[in-house]
Backbone as CSV, one residue per row, in Angstrom:
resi,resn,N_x,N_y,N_z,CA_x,CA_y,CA_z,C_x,C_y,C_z
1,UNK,149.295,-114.720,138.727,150.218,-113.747,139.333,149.995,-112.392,138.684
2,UNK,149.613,-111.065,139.607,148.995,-109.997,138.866,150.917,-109.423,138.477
3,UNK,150.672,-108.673,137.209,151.718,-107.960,136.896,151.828,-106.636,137.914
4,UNK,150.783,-105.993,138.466,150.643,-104.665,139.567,150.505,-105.353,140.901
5,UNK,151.357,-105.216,141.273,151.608,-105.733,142.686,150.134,-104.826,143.771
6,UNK,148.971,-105.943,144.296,148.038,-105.200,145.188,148.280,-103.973,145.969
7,UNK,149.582,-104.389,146.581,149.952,-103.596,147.797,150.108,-102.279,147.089
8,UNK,150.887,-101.861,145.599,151.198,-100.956,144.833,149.778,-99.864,144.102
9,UNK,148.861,-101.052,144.659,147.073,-100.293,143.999,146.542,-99.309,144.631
10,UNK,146.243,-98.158,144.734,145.615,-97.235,145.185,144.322,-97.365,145.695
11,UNK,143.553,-97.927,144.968,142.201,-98.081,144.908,141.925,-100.247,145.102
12,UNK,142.202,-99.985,146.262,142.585,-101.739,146.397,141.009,-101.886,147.508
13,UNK,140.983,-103.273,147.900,140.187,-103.718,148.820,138.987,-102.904,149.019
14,UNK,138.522,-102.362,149.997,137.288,-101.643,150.423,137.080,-100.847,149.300
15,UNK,138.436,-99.564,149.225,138.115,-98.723,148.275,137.434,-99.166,146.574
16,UNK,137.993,-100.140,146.644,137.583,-100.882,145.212,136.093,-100.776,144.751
17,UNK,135.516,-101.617,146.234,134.427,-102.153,146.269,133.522,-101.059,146.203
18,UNK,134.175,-99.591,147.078,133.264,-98.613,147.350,133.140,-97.488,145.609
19,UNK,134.388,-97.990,144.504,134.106,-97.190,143.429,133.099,-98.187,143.096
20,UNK,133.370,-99.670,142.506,132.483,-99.973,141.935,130.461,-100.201,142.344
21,UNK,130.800,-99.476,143.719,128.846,-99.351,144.367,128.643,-97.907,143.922
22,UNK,129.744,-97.072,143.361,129.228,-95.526,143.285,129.296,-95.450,141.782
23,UNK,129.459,-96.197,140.677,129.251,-96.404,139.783,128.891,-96.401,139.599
24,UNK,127.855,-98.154,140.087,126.241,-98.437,140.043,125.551,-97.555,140.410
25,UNK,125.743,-96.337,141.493,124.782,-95.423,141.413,124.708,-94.773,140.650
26,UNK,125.495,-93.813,140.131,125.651,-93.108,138.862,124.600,-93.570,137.963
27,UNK,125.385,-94.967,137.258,124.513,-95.522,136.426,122.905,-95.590,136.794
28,UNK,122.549,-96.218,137.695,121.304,-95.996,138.353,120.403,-95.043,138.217
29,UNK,121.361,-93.880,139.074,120.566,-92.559,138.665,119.905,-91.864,137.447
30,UNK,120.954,-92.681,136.432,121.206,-91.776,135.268,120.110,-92.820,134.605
31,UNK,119.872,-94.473,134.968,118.629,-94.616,134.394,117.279,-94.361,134.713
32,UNK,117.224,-94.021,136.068,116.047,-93.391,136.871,115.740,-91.932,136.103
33,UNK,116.496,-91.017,135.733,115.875,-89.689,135.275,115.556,-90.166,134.104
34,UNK,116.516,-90.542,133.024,116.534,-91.554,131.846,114.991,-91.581,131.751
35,UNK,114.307,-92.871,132.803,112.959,-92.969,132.565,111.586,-92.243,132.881
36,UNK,111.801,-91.024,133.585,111.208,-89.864,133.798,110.931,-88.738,132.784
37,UNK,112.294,-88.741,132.162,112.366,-87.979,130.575,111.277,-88.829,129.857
38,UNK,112.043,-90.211,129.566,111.325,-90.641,128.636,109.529,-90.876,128.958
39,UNK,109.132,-90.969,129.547,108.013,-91.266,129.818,106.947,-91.483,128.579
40,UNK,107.366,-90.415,127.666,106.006,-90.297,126.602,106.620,-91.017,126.076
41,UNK,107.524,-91.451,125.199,108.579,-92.351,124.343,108.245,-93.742,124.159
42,UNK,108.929,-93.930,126.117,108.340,-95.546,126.535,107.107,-95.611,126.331
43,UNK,106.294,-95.116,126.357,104.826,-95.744,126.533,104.819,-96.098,125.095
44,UNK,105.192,-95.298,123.439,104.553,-96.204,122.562,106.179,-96.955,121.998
45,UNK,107.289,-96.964,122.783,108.535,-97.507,122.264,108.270,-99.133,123.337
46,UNK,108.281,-99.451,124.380,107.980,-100.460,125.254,107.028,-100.236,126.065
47,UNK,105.573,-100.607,125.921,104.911,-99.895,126.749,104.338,-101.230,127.989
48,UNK,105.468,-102.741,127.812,104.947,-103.545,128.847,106.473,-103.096,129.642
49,UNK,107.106,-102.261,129.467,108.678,-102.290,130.268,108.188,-100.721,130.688
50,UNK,107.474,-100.082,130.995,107.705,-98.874,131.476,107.478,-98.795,133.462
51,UNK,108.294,-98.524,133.920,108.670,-98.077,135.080,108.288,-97.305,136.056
52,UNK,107.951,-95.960,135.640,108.268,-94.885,135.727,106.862,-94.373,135.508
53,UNK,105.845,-93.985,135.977,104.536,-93.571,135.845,103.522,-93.427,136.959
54,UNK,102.248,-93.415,137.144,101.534,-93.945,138.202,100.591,-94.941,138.493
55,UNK,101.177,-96.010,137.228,100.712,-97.459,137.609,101.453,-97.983,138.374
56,UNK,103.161,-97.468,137.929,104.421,-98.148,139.137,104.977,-97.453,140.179
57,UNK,105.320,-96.459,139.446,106.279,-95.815,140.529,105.917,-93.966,140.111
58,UNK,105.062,-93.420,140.784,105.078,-92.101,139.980,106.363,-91.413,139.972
59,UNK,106.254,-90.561,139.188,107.522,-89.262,139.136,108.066,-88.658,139.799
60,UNK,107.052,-88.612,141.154,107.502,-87.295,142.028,108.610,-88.069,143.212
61,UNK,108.115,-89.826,143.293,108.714,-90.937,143.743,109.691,-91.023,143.268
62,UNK,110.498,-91.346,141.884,111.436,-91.506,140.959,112.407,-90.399,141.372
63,UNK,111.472,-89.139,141.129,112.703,-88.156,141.729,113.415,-88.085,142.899
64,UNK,112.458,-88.800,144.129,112.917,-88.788,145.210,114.083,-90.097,145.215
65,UNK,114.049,-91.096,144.428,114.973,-91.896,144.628,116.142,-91.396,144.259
66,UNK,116.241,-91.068,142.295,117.450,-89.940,142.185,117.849,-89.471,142.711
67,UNK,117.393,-88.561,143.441,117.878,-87.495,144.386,118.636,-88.494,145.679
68,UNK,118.198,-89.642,146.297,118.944,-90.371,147.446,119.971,-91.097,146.458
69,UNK,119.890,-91.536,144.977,121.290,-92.249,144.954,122.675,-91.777,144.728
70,UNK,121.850,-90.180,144.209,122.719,-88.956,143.672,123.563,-88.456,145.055
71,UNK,122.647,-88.575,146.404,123.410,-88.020,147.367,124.411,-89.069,147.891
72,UNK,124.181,-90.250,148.043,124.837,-91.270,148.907,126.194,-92.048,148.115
73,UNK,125.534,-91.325,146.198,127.088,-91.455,145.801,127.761,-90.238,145.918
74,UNK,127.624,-88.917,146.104,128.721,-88.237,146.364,128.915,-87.730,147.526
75,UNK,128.515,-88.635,148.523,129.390,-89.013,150.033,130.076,-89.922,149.988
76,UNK,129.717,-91.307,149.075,130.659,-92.227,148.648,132.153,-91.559,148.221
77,UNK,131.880,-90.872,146.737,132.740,-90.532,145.932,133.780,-89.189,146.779
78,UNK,132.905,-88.571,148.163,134.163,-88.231,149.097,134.886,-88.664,149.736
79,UNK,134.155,-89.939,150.286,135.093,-90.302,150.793,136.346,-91.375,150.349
80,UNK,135.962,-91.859,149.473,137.133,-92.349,148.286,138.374,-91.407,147.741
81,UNK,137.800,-90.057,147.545,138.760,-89.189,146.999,139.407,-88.443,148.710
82,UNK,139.285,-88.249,149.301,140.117,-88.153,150.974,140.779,-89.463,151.191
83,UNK,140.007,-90.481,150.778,141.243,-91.620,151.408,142.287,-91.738,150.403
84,UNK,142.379,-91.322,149.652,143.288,-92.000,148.609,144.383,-90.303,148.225
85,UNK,143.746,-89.284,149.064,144.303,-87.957,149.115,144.476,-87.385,147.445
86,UNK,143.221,-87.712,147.103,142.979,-86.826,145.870,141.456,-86.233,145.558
87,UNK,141.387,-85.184,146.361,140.461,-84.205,146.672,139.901,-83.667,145.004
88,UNK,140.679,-83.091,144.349,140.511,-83.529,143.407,139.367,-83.627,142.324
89,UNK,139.596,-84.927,142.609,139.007,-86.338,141.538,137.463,-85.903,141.924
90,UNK,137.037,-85.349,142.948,136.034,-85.682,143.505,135.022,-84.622,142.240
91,UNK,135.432,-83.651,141.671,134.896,-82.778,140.660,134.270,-83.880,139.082
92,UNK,134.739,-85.154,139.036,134.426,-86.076,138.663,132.823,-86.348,138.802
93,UNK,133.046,-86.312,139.888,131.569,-87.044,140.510,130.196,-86.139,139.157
94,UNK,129.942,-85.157,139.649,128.956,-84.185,139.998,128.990,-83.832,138.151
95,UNK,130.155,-83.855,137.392,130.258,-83.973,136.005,129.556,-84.647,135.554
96,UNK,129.809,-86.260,136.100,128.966,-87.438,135.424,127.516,-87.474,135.411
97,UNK,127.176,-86.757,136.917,125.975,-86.552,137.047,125.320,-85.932,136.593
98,UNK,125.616,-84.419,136.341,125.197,-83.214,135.211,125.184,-84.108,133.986
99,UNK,126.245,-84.621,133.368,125.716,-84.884,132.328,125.245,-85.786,131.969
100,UNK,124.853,-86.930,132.546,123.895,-87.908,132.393,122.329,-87.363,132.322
101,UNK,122.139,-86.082,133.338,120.604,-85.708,133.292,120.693,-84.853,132.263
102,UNK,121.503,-83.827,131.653,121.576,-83.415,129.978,121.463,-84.586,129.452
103,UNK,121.847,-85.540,129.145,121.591,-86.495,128.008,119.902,-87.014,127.843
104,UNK,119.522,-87.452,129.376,118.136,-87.498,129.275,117.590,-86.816,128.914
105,UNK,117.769,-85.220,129.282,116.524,-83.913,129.055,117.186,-83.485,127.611
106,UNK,118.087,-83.031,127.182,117.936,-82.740,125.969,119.078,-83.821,124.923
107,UNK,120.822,-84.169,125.274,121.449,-84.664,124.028,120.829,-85.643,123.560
108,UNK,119.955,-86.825,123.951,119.543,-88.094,123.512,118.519,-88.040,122.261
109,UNK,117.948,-86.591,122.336,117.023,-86.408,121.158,117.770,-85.862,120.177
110,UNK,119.479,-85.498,120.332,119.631,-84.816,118.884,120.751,-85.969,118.059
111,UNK,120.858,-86.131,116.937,121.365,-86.818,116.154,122.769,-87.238,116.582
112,UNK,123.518,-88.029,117.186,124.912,-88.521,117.682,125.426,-87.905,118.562
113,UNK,124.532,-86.628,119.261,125.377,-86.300,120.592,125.199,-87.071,121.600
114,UNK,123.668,-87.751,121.735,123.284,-87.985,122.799,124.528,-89.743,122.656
115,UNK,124.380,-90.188,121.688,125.001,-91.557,121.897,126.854,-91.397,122.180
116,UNK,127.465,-90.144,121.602,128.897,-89.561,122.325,128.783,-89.742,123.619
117,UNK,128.045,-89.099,123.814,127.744,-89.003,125.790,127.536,-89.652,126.640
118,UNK,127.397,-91.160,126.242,126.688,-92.290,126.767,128.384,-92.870,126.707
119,UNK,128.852,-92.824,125.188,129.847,-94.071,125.045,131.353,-93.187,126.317
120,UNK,131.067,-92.106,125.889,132.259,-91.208,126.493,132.374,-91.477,128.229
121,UNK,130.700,-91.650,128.780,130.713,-91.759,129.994,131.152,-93.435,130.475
122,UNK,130.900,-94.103,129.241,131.458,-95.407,129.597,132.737,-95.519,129.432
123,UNK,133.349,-95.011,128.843,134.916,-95.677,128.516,135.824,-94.358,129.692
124,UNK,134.885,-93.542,130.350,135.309,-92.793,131.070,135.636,-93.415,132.485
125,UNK,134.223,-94.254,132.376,134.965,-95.195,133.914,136.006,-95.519,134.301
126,UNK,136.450,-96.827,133.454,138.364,-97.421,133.366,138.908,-96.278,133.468
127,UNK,138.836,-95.151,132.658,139.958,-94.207,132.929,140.001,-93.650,133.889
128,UNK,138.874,-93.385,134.760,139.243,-92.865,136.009,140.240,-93.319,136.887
129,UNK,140.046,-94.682,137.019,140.594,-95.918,137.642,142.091,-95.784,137.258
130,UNK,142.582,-95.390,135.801,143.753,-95.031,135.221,144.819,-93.906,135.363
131,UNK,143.514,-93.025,136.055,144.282,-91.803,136.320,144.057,-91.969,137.350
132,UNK,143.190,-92.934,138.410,143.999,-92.595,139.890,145.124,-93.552,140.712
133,UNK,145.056,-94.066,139.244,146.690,-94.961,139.676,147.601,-94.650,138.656
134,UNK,147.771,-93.313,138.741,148.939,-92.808,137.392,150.130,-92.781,138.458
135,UNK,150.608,-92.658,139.439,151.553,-92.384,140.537,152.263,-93.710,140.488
136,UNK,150.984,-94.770,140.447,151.312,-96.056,140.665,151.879,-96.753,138.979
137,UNK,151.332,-95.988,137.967,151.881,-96.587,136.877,153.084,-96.164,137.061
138,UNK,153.702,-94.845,137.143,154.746,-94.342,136.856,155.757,-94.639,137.623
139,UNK,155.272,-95.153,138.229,156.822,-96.486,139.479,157.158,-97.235,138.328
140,UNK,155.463,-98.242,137.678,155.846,-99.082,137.700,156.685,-99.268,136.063
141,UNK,156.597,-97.793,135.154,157.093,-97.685,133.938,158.416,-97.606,133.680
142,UNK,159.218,-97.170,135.148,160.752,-96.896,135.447,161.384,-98.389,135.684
143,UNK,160.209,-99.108,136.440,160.632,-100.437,137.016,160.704,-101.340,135.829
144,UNK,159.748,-101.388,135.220,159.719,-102.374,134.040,158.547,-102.156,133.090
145,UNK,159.394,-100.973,132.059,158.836,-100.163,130.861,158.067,-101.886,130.064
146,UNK,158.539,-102.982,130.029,158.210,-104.099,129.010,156.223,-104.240,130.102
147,UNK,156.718,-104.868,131.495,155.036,-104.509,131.758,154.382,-103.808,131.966
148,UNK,154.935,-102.708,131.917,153.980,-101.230,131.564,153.615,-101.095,130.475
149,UNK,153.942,-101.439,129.495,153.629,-101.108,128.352,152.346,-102.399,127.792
150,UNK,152.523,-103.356,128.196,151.740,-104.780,127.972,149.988,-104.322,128.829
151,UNK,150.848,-103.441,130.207,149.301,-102.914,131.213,148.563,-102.073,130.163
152,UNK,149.426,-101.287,129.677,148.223,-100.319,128.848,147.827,-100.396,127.551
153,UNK,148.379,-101.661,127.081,147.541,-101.954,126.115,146.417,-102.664,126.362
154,UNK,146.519,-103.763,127.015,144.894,-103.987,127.755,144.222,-103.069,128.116
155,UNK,144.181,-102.333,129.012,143.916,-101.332,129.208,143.250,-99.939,128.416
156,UNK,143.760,-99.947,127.412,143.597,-99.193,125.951,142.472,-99.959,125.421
157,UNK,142.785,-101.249,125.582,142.071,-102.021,124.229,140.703,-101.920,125.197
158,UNK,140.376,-102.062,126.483,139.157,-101.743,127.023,138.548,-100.740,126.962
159,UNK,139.374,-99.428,127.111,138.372,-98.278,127.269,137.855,-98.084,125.532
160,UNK,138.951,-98.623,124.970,138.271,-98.338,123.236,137.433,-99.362,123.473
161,UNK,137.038,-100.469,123.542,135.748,-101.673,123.563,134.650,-100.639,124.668
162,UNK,135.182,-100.450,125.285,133.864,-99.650,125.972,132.819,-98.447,125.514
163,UNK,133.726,-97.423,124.706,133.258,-96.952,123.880,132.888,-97.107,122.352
164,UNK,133.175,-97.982,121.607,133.005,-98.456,120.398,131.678,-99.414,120.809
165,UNK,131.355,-99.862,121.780,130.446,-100.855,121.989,129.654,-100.247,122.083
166,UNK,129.221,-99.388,122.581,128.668,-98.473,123.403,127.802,-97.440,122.045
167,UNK,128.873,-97.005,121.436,128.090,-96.031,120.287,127.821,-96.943,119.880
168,UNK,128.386,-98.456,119.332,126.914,-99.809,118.265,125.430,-99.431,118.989
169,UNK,125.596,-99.928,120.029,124.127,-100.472,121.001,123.569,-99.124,121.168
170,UNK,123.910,-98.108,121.175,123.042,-96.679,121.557,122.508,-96.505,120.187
171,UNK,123.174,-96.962,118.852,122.917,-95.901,117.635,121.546,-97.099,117.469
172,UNK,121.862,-98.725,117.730,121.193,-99.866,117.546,119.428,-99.675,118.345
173,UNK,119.956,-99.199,119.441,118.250,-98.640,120.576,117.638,-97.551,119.548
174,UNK,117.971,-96.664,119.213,117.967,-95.564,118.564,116.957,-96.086,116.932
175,UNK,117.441,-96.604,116.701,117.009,-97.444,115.091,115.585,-98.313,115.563
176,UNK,115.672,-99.300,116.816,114.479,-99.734,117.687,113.577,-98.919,118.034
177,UNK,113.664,-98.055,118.255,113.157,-97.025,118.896,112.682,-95.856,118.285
178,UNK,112.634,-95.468,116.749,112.554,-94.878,115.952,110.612,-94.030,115.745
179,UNK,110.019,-95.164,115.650,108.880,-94.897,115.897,108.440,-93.659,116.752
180,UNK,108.569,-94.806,118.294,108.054,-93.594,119.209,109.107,-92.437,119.473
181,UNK,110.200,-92.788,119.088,110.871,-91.132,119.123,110.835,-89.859,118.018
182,UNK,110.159,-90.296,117.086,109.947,-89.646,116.122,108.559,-89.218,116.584
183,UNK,107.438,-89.897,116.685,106.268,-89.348,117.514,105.979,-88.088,118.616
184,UNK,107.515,-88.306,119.365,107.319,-87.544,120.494,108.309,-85.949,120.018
185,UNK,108.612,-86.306,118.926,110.070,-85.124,118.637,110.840,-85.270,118.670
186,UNK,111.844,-86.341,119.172,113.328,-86.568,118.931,113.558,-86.197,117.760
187,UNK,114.755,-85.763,117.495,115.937,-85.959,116.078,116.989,-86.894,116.528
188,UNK,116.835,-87.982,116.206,117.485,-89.191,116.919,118.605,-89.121,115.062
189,UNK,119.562,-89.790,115.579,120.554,-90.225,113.715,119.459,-90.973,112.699
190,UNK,119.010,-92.049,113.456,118.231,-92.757,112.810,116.570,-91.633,112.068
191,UNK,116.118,-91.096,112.555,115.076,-89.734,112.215,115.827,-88.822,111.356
192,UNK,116.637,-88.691,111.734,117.296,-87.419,110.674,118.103,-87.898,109.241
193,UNK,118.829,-88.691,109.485,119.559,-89.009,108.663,118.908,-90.660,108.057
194,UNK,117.922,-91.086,108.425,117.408,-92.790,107.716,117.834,-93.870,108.769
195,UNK,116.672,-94.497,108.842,117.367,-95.868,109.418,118.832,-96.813,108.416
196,UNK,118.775,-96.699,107.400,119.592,-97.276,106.242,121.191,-96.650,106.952
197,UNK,121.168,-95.350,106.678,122.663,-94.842,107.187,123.137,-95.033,108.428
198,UNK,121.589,-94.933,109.607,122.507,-95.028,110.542,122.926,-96.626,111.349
199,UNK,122.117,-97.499,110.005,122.732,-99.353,110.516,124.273,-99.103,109.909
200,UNK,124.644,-98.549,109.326,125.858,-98.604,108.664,126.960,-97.596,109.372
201,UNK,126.437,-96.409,110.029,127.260,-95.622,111.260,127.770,-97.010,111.929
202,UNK,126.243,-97.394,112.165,126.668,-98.531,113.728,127.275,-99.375,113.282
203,UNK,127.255,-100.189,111.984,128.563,-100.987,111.274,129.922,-100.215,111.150
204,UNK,130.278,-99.076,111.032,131.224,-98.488,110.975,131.701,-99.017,112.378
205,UNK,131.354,-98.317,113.540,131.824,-98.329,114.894,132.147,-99.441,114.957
206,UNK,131.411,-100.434,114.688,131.516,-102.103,115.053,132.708,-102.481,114.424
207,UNK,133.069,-102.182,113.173,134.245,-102.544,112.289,135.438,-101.906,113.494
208,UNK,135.434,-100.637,113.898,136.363,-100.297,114.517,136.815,-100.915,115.700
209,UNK,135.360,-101.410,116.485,135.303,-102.230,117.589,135.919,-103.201,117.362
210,UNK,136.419,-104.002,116.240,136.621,-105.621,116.294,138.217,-105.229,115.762
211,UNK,138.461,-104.088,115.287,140.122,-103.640,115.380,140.537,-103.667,116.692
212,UNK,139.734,-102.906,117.385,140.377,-102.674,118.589,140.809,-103.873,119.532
213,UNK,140.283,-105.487,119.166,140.532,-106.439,120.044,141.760,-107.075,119.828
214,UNK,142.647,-106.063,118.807,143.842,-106.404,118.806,144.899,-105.710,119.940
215,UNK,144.281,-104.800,120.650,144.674,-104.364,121.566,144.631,-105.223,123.211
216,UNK,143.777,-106.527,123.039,143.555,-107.273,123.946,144.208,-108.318,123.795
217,UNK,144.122,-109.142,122.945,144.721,-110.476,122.044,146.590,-110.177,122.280
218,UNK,146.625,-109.361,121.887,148.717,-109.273,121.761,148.773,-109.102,122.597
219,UNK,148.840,-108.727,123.484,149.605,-109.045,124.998,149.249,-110.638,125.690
220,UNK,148.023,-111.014,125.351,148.189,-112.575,126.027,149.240,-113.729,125.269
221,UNK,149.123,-113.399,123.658,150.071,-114.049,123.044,151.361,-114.051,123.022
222,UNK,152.014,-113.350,123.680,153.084,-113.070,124.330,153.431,-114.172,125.365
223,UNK,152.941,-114.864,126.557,152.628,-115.043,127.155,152.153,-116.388,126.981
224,UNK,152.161,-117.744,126.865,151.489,-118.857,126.839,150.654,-119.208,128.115
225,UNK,151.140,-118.602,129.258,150.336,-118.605,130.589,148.903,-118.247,130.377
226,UNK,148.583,-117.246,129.605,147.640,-116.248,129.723,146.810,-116.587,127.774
227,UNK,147.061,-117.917,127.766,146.378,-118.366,126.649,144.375,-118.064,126.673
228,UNK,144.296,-118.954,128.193,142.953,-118.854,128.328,142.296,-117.312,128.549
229,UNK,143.194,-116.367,128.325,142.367,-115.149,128.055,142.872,-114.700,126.353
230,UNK,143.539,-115.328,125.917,143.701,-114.937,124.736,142.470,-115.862,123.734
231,UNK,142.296,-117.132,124.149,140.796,-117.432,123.663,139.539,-116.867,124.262
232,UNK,139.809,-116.252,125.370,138.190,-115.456,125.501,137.982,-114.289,124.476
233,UNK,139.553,-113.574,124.687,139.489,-112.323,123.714,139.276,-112.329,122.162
234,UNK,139.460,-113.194,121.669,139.219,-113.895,120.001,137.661,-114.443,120.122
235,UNK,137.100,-115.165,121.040,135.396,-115.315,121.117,134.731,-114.316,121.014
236,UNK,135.140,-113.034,122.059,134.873,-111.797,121.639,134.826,-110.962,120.394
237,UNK,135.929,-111.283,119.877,136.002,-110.756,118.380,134.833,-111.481,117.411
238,UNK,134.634,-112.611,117.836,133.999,-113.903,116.721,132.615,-113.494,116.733
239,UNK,132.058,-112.887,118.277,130.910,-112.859,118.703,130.466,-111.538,118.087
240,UNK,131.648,-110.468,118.006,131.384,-109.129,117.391,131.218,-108.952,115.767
241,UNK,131.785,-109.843,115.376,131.792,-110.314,113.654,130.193,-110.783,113.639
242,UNK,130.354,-111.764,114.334,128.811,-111.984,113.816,127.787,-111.063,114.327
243,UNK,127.871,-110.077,115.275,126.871,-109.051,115.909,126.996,-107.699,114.590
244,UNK,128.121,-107.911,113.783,128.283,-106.876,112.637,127.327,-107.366,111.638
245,UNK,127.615,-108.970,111.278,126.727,-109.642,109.991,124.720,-109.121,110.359
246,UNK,125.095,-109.121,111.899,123.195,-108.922,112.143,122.733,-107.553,111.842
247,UNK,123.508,-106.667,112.196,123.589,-105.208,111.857,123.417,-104.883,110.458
248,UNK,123.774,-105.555,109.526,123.630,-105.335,108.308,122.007,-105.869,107.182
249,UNK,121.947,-107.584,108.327,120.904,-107.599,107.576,119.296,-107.815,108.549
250,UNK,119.511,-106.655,109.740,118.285,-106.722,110.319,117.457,-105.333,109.837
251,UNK,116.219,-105.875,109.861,115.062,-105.112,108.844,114.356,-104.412,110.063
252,UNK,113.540,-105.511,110.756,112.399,-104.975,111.496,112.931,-104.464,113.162
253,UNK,111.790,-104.085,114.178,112.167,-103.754,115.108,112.522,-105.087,116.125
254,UNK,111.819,-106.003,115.758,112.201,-107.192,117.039,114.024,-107.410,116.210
255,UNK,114.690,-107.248,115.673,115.973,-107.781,114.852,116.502,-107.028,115.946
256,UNK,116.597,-105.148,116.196,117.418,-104.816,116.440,117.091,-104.760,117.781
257,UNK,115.732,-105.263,118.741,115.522,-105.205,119.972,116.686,-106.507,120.371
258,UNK,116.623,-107.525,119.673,117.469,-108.577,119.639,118.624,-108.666,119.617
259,UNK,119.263,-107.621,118.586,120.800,-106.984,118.523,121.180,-106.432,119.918
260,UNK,120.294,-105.155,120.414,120.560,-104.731,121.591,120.768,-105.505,122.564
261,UNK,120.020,-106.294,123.081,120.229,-107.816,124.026,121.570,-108.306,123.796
262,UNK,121.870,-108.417,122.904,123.184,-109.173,122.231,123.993,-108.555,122.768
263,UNK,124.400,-107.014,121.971,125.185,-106.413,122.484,125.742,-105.555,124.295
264,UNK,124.574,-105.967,124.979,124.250,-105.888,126.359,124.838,-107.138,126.744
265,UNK,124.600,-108.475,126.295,125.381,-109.452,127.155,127.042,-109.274,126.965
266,UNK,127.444,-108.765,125.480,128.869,-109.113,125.052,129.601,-108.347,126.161
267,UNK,128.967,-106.970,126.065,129.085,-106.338,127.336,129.841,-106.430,128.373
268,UNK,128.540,-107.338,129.090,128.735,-107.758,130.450,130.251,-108.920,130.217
269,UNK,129.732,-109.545,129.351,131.006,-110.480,129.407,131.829,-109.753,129.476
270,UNK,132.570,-108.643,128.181,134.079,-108.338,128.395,134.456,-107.602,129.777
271,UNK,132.939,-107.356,130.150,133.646,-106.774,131.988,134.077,-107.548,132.530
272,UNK,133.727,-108.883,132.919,133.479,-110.459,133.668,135.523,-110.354,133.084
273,UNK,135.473,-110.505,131.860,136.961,-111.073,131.212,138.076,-109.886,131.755
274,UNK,137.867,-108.186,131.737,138.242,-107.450,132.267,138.693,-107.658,133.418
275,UNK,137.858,-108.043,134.433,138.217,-108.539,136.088,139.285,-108.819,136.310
276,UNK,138.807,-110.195,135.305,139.442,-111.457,135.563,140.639,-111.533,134.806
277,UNK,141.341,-110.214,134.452,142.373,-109.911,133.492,143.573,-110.360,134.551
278,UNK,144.924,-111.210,134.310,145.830,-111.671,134.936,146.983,-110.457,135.130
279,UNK,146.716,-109.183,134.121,147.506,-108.280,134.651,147.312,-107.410,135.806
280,UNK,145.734,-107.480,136.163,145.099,-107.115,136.938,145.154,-107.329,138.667
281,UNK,144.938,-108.668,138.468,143.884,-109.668,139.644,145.198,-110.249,140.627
C-alpha cells in the first residue's frame, strides 16, 4: 500500500515512463561525447572497450547520434513539462546537457570538479522528481506531517546514496585510470594529489555513504510490514562496508577496475530497491 496516493502523483503513468526514457538519454548522450573527448585516454586506459573511433563508430557518426538523443530528449522533456504545466522545469533539461559536455571537454581532467559534477548530476535526478511533486508533498505534509516526514527521509537517504556513491566510483575510475590520464594531461585527484590520498578521499565519501543508510533503515523499522526492505537496506550497508575494506587495501589497476564493477552493480541495485520502495509504489 503506497503511502502517496497514485492519483495524488504528478508525474504518474506515461509521464513516468516518458522522464525515466529522457534520462536515459541524457545519460546516453553524456556517455557518447564522454567517449569522443576521451578518445586518446581510452585507447591506452581500455583499449579492447573503446567505442568511439574509426574501427567502430567514427566521430563525426558519434556526433551525429548526440546530437539526435540531445534533440528527442528535449522534445521529450517539453512535453512532460506542458503536461504537468510547469514550463519551467523545462530550463532543467539543456543545464544537464551543457554540463555533462563541460565535464567531458574540460571538468573531468581537473582534480574533484569533474567527479562533483557527475555525483551532483546524479543525486540531481530524484530531486527533480521532488520538486515536481512539491504541490503534491505539501497536501500531503498538512494531511499527515508523521508520513511526510517518513517520505523524505527515504527520499533524503537516496539522493545522499546517489551522490556519495557516485563521488566513491568516479574518484575509484580516476585511480584506474591514472596512467593513461596522466599521459594525455589530465590533473585527475589521483595525478595531483597521489593515488594513496585519493583511495582515502574515496574512503572518506564511502564512510559517509554507509551513514547515510540510516536514512533508509529507520523508516522501515518503524513499520514491521516493510521489514523486507529494511533487510535489503542493511545488505546494502554490509555490501558498502565491505566495498570500503577493498578501497583500502587495493594496490593494482585490475583491484580498482573490480571495485568500479562493484560499485556499478550496488548501484543498480539500490535503484531496483528505490522502485520498489512501499512508500512509493
Amino acid at each position: 500500500m503506497p503511502l502517496v496516493a497514485s492519483s495524488e502523483i504528478i508525474l504518474s503513468g506515461s509521464l513516468w515512463w516518458l522522464f525515466i526514457i529522457d534520462t536515459i538519454l541524457i545519460a546516453s548522450s553524456g556517455y557518447i561525447v564522454n567517449d569522443i573527448f576521451d578518445q586518446d585516454s581510452d585507447f591506452l586506459n581500455k583499449p579492447d572497450s573503446i567505442y568511439v573511433g574509426d574501427e567502430f563508430i567514427s566521430t563525426k557518426v558519434a556526433w551525429c547520434y548526440y546530437a539526435i538523443l540531445v534533440l528527442v530528449g528535449l522534445f521529450i522533456a517539453a512535453y512532460i513539462a506542458h503536461s504537468i504545466d510547469k514550463l519551467h522545469l523545462l530550463i532543467i533539461y539543456p543545464v544537464a546537457v551543457i554540463m555533462l559536455f563541460l565535464y567531458s571537454k574540460y571538468f573531468k581532467k581537473l582534480p574533484l570538479i569533474g567527479n562533483l559534477v557527475v555525483a551532483i548530476f546524479c543525486a540531481f535526478v530524484p530531486g527533480i522528481l521532488l520538486y515536481a511533486e512539491w504541490d503534491t508533498l505539501a497536501r500531503l505534509k498538512i494531511s499527515s506531517s508523521y508520513v511526510y516526514d517518513r517520505f523524505m527521509m527515504v527520499y533524503a537517504g537516496y539522493i545522499a546514496f546517489a551522490f556519495f556513491s557516485t563521488m566513491v566510483r568516479e574518484i575509484v575510475k580516476d585511480i584506474e585510470d591514472v596512467d593513461g590520464d596522466r599521459a594525455v594531461g589530465y590533473k585527475t585527484l589521483p595525478i595531483v594529489w597521489g593515488t594513496r590520498k585519493a583511495r582515502f578521499i574515496a574512503f572518506g565519501f564511502g564512510v559517509v555513504l554507509c551513514a547515510s543508510y540510516i536514512l533508509w533503515i529507520l523508516p522501515y523499522l518503524t513499520d514491521g510490514s516493510y521489514v523486507l526492505f529494511a533487510v535489503s537496506s542493511l545488505f546494502m550497508l554490509v555490501t558498502s562496508l565491505y566495498l570500503l575494506y577493498n578501497i583500502l587495501v587495493a594496490q593494482t589497476k585490475y583491484h580498482y577496475t573490480k571495485l568500479s564493477r562493484q560499485l556499478k552493480l550496488l548501484m543498480v541495485i539500490s535503484l531496483l530497491i528505490f522502485l520498489c520502495n512501499p512508500f512509493f509504489v
